[in-house]
C-alpha positions in Angstrom: -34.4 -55.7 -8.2 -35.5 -52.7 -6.3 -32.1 -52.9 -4.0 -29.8 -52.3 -7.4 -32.0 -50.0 -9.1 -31.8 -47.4 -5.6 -28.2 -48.4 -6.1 -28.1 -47.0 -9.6 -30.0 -43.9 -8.6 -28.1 -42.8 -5.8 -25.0 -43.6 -8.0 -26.3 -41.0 -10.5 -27.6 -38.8 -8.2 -24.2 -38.4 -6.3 -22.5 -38.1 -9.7 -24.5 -35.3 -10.7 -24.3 -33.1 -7.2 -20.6 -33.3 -7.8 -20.4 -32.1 -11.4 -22.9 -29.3 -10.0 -20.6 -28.6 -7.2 -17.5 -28.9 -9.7 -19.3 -25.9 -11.3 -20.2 -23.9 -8.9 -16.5 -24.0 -7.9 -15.9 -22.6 -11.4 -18.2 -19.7 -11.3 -16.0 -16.3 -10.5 -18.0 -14.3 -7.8 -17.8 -11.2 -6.3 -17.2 -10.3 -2.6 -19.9 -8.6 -1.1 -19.6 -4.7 0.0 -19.5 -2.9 3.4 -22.6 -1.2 3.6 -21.5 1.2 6.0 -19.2 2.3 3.5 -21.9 4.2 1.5 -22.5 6.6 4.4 -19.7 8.7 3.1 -17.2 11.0 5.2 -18.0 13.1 8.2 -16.6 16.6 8.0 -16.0 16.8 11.4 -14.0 14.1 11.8 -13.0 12.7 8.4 -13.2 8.9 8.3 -14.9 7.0 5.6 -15.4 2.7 6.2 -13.7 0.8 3.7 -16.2 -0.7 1.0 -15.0 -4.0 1.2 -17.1 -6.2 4.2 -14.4 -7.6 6.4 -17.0 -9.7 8.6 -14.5 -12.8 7.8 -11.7 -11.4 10.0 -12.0 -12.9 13.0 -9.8 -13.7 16.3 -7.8 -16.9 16.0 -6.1 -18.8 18.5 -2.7 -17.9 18.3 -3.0 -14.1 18.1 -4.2 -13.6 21.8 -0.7 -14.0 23.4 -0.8 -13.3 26.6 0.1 -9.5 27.2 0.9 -7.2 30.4 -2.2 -5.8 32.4 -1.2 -2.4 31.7 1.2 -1.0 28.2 1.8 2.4 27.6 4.2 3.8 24.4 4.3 7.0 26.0 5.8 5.8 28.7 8.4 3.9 26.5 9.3 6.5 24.0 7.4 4.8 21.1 4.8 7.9 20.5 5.4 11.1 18.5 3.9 14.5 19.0 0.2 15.0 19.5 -1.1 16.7 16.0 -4.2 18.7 15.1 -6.6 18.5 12.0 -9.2 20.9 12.7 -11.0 22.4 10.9 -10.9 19.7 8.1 -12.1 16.1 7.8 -8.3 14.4 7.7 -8.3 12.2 10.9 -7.5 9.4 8.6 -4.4 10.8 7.2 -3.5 11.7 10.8 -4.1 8.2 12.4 -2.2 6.4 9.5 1.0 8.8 9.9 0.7 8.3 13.6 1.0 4.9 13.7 3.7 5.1 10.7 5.6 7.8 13.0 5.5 5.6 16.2 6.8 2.2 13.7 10.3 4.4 13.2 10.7 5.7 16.2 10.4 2.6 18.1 12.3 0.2 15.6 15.0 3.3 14.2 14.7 5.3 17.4 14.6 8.2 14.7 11.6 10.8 15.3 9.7 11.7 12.4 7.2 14.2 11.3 5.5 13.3 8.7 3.5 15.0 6.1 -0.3 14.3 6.4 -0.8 17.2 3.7 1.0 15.1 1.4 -1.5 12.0 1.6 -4.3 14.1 1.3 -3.2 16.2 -1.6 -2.0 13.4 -3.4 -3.9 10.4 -2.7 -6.4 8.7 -5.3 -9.5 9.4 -3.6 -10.3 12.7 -3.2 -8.5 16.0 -3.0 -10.7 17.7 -1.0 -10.6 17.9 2.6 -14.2 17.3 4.1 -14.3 14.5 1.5 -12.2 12.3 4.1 -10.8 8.5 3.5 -9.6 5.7 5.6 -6.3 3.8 6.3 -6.8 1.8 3.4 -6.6 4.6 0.7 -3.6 6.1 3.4 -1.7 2.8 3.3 -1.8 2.5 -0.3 -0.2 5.5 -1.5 2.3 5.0 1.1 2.9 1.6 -0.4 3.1 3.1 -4.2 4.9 6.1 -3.0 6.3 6.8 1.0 6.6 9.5 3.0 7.3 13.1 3.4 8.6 15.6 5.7 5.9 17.7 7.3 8.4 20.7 7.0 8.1 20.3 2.7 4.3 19.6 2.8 3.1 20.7 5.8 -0.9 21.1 7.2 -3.1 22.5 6.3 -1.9 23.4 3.1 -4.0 24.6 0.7 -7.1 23.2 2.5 -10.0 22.8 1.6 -9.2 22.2 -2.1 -5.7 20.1 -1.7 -3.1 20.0 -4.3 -0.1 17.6 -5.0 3.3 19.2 -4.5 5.3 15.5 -3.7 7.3 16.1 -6.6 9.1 19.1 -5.2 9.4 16.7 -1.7 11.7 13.8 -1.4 10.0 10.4 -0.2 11.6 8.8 3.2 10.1 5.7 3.9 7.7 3.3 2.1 5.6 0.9 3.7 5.8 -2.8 2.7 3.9 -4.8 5.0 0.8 -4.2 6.7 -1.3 -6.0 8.4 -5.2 -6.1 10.1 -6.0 -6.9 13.8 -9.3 -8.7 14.2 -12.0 -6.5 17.0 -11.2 -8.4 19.6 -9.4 -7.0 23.2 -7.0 -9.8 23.0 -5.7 -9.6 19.7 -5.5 -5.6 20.1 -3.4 -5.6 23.2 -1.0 -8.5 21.6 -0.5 -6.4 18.5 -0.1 -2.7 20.3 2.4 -4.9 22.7 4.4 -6.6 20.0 4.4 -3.8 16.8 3.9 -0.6 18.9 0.6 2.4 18.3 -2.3 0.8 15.9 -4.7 2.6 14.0 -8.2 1.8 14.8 -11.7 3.6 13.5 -14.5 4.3 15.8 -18.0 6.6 16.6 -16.8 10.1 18.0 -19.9 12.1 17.8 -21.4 11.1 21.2 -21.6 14.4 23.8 -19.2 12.9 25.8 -16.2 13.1 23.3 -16.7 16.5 22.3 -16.3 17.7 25.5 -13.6 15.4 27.2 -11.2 16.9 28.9 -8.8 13.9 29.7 -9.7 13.4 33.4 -12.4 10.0 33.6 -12.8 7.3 31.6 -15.6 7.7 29.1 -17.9 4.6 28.0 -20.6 4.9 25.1 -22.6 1.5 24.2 -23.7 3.0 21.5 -23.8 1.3 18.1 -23.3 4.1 15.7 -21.5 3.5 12.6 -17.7 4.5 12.7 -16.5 8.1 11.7 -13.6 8.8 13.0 -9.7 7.5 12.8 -7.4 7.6 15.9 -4.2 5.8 17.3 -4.5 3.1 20.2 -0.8 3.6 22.5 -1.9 1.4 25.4 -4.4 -0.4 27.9 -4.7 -0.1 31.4 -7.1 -3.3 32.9 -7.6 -1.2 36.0 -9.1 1.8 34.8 -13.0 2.1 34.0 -13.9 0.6 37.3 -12.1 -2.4 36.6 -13.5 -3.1 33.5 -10.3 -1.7 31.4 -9.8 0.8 29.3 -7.9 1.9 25.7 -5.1 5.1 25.7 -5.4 6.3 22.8 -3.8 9.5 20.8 -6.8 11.6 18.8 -5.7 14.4 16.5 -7.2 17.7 18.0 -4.8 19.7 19.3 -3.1 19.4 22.8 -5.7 21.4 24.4 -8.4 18.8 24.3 -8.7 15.6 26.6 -5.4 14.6 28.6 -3.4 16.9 26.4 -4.3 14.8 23.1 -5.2 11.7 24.5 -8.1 9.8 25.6 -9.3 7.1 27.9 -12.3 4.8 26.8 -13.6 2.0 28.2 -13.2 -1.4 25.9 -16.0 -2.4 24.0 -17.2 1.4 23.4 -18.0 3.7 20.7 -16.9 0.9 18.1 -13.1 0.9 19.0 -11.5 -1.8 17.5 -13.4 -1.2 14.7 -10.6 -1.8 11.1 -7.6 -1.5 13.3 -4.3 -2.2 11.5 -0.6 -1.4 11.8 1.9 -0.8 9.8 4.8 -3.7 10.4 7.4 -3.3 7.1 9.2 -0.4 5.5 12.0 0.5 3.9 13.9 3.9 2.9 12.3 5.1 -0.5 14.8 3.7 -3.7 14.1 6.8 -6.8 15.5 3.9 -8.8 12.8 1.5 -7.8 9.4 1.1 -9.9 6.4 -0.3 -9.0 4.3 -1.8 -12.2 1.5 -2.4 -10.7 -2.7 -2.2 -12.3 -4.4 -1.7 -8.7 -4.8 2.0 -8.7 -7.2 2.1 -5.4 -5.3 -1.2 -3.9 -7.5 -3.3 -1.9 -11.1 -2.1 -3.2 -12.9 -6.0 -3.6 -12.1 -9.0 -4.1 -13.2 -11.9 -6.2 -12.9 -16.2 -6.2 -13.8 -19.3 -7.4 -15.5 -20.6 -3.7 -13.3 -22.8 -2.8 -10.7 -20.7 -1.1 -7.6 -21.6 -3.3 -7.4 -19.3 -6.7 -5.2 -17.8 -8.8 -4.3 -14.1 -9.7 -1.8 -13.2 -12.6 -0.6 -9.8 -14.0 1.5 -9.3 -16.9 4.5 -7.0 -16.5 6.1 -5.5 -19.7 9.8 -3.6 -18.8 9.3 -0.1 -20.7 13.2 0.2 -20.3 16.6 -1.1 -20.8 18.5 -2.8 -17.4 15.6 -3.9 -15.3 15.6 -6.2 -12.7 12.6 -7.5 -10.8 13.5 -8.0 -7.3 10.0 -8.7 -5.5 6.3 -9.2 -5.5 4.1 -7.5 -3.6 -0.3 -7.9 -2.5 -3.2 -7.6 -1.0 -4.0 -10.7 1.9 -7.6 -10.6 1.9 -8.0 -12.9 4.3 -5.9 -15.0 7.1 -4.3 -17.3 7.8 -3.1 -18.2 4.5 -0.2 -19.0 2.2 0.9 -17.3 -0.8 2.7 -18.7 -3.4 4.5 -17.0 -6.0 5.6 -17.9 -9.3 7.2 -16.0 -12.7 6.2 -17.0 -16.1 8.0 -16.3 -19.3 5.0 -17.1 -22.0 1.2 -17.1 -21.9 -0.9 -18.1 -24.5 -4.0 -16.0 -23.6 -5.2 -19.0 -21.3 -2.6 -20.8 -20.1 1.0 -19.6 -18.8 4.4 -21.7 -19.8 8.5 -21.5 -19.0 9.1 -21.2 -15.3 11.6 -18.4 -14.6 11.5 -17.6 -11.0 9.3 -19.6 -8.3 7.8 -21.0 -6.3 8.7 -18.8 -3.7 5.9 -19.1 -0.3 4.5 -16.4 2.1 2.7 -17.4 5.0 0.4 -14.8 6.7 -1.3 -14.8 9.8 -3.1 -11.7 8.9 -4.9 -10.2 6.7 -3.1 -7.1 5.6 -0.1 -6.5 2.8 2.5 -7.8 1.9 5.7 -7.7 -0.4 7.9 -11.1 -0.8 11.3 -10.8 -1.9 13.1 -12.5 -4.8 16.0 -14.5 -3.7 17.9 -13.8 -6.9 16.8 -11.1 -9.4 15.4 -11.8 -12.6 17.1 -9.5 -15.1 14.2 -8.5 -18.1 14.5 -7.5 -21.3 12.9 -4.3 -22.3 9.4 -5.0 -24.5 9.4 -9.1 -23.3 6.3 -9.5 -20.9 6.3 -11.6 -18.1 3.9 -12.8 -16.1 3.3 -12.7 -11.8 1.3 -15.6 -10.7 0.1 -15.7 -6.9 -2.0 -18.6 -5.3 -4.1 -17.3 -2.8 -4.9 -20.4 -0.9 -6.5 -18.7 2.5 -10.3 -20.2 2.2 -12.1 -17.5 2.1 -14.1 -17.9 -1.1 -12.7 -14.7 -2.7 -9.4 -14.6 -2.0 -8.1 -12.5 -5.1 -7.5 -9.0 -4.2 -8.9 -6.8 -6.7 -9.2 -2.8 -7.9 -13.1 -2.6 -9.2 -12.8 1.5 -9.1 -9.7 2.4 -10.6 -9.0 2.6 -14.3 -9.4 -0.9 -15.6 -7.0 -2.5 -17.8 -7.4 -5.2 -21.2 -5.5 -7.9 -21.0 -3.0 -7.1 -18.4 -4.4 -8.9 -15.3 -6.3 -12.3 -14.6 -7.9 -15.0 -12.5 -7.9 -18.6 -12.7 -9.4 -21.3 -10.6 -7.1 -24.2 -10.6 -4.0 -22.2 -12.2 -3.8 -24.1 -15.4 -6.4 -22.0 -17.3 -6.8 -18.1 -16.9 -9.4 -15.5 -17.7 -9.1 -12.0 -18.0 -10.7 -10.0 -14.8 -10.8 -6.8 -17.3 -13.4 -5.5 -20.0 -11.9 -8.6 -22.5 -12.8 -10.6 -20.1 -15.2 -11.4 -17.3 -15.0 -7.1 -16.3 -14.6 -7.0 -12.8 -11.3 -4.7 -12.0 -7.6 -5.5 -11.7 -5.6 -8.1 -9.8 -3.5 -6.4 -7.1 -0.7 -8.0 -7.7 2.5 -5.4 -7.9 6.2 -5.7 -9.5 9.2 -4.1 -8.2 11.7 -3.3 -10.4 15.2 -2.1 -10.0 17.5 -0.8 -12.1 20.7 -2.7 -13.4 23.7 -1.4 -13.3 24.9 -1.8 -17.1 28.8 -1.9 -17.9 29.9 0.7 -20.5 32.8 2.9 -21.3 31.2 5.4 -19.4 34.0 7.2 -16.6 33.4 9.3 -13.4 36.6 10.9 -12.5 37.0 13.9 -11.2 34.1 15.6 -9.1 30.9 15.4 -11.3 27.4 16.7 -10.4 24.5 17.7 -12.2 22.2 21.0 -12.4 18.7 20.8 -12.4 16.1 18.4 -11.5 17.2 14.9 -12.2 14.3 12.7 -10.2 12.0 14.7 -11.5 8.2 13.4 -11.7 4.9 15.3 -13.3 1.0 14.6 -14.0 1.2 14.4 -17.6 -2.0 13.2 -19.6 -2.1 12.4 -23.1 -1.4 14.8 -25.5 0.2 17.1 -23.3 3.8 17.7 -23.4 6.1 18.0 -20.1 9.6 19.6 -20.6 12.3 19.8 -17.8 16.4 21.3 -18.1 19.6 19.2 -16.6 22.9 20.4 -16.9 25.4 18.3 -16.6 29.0 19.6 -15.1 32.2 18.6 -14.7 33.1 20.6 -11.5 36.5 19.3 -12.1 38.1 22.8 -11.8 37.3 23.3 -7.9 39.7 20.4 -7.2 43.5 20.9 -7.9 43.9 17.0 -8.3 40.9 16.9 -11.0 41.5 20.5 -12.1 42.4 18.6 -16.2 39.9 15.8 -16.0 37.6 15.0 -18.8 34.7 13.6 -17.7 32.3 11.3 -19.5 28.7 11.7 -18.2 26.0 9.5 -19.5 21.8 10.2 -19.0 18.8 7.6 -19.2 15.7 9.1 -19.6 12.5 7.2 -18.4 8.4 7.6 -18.3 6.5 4.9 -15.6 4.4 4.2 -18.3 6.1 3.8 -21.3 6.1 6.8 -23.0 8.5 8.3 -25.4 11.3 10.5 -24.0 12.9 12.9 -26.3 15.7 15.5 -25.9 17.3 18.8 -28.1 20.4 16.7 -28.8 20.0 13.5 -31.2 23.1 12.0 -29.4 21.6 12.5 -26.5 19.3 9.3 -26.6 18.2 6.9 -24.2 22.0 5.8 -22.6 24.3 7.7 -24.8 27.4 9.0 -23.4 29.2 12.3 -23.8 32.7 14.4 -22.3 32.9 17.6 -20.9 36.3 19.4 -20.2 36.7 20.6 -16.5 34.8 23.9 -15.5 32.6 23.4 -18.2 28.7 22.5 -18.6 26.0 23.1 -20.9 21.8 22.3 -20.5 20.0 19.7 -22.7 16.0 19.8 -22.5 14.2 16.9 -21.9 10.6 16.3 -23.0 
């Protein structure tokens, strides 16, 4: 009798650990922060930690290929010029473009100099330049935006109070992977070795920096929090009495260390410390747009606690002809597998009508990434859809997510088991947005529209402005028909038609009422005439 009652109990017992555990699982909690991060900037130097705490990225068998004893880009063309930041606190931008820079030179054999000016007058954070930042606040506007030329933007600028000028520059490239290298020799040398110059933080303000002037190999064991962002080119095992040491680019000038660059022993002054590299890009597409909620990009994360969630965000097209034609997010943690999927309906919990999907990314690190569709999904303008990604990586918060940046109702959401979702906004649980991001093309719509002869247009056509609401932005295009500088087109009539857009949706007017969203009008050759758009 005793022998069946235990039975019973343990039965009941066991039962009701696993409903506890089943709710647990359910509970949505927030990753914890990066203390370090709350130290703030250094003026001297510029970096700021990330505030996310990345203890979870670790070296993994795999990633510690075996690699040469002794690597230098210099040596194999894949470095660019040696820049300077002083006076201001901008090392960030600087070790970012660097190891952009050094990505195209080695894969494009194209050298580039690119605007750090533009990323800190620009960027989310802060405008000011003793504020500083760090690659992740570099990395996302790249993402959301790309680069430009130093010679449009170029440093210091209008230091110390920045301003953004990027819409009288034209973007280049835009990043569209990324990825994070865990602190660990191994890994560092196999991802220098096989993607070329990585970004890396560390501590700067020891003596011995200061005053380096590029002829030893300095050591600090030190274990000062990071404050400074610079580029690792290259190892050399021999160097450092044998112990080995980093090459590494630093953004002070030629005049200081071996003109620009440093030698440090590993394991010192916290090198290692957040280094990533930039491993996708593509050229920058004006026709592309990017609906995205995350603001700040990878800022937190969120999950369930079992390592396998869900994150959703709805996409509304605000115009006629668009085309989805890939996802894009935040890896949080490695390795993992991402699995995308497009929705047609959701009923405020649940989501219905499989249009695209699935469609799997596998990472090995933790980073970002953007997965291609293999056939677009044409949308209709005003019809939401809905971007579903399982991040199964087993970390227990594996959704990324925007807790700073502006949050939005009912536009992004978390599930645990992908059958039943909950708002991550203030309708919901109020944590931040999902970073989750769209990318939308234009199509190219059939019409009786002609081009002949040799068209062109006056005036700013990509034009893009800071408007907030209730302000009013007006800009003048003048369409031509340059017709009359060709004999063989000196009698064409062209037909020229405009589309007028806003990234967020908001009315577009002009002075002519047949001049709406589309319409079409003819111009006789030699002639053209201005239409103002607001």
């Amino acid at each position: 009798m005793k022998s069946r009652l235990l039975s019973i109990f343990l039965l009941v017992f066991t039962l009701v650990v696993m409903t506890s555990g089943e709710l647990i699982a359910q509970t949505l909690k927030v990753a914890p922060k990066n203390p370090d991060a709350l130290s703030g900037g250094d003026p001297q130097f510029g970096l700021i930690p990330p505030p996310m705490d990345l203890s979870h990225i670790i070296a993994r068998p795999g990633m510690d290929q075996a690699a040469a004893s002794t690597w230098d880009w210099r040596a194999l063309g894949g470095v660019t010029s040696v820049k300077n930041q002083n006076p201001y606190g901008t090392c960030w931008c600087f070790g970012c473009l660097g190891n952009f820079e050094a990505s195209v030179l080695i894969n494009d054999s194209v050298v580039n100099d690119y605007s750090e000016m533009n990323i800190q007058g620009c960027n989310i954070f802060s405008q000011n330049c003793f504020t500083g930042g760090n690659a992740w606040i570099a990395v996302n506007y790249l993402a959301l935006n790309g680069t430009v030329d130093e010679a449009c933007d170029p440093y210091p600028g209008d230091c110390p109070n920045s301003s953004c000028i990027n819409y009288a520059c034209a973007f280049d490239k835009q990043v569209t992977e990324w990825r994070l290298i865990p602190n660990d020799v191994a890994s560092i040398k196999a991802a220098v070795q096989t993607w070329g110059p990585c970004y890396t933080s560390m501590y700067a303000s020891f003596p011995a920096f200061s005053t380096y002037d590029g002829t030893y190999c300095m050591s600090y064991t030190g274990t000062e929090g990071t404050n400074h962002g610079v580029v690792i080119v290259g190892w050399d095992d021999d160097m450092c009495g044998g112990n080995g040491a980093w090459i590494i680019k630093n953004s002070w000038g030629t005049s200081w260390g071996d003109s620009g660059f440093f030698y440090i022993e590993y394991g010192s002054a916290r090198v290692g410390t957040n280094v990533n590299v930039i491993t996708g890009y593509k050229d920058y597409d004006p026709s592309e747009k990017i609906y995205s909620y995350d603001e700040w990009g990878w800022w937190g994360s969120i999950g369930y606690g079992d390592g396998d969630d869900f994150g959703m965000i709805e996409l509304t097209p605000s115009t006629a002809s668009e085309t989805l034609t890939a996802v894009s997010f935040w890896a949080v943690a490695a390795p993992g597998t991402y699995t995308v999927k497009i929705y047609d309906d959701f009923s405020g919990s649940a989501v219905s009508t499989l249009l695209a999907g699935p469609i799997v990314k596998s990472a090995t690190e933790e980073g970002y990434y953007s997965v291609p569709l293999p056939t677009p999904l044409v949308l209709t303008m005003g019809d939401p859809i809905y971007i579903e990604v399982e991040f199964s990586n087993g970390y227990a918060y594996p959704i990324p997510m925007d807790d700073t940046g502006p949050m939005e109702t009912g536009k992004t959401f978390t599930s645990d088991d992908g059958l039943s979702y909950n708002s991550l906004g203030p309708d919901g649980d109020n944590y931040g947005d999902v970073g989750i991001r769209g990318h939308v093309a234009y199509e190219v719509v059939e019409n009786d529209c002609s081009f002949e002869g040799d068209a062109g247009i006056y005036g700013l056509f990509y034009a893009s402005a800071d408007v907030v609401a209730g302000e009013t932005y007006c800009d003048v295009v003048g369409p031509a028909n340059f017709g009359f500088i060709s004999t063989l087109c000196s009698d064409v009539i062209d037909t020229f038609c405009m589309h007028y857009y806003d990234d967020y949706g908001w009315p577009v007017t002009t002075t002519y009422a047949e001049d709406a969203e589309g319409a079409c009008w003819e111009l006789d050759s030699g002639y053209t005439f201005d239409i103002e758009v607001c």
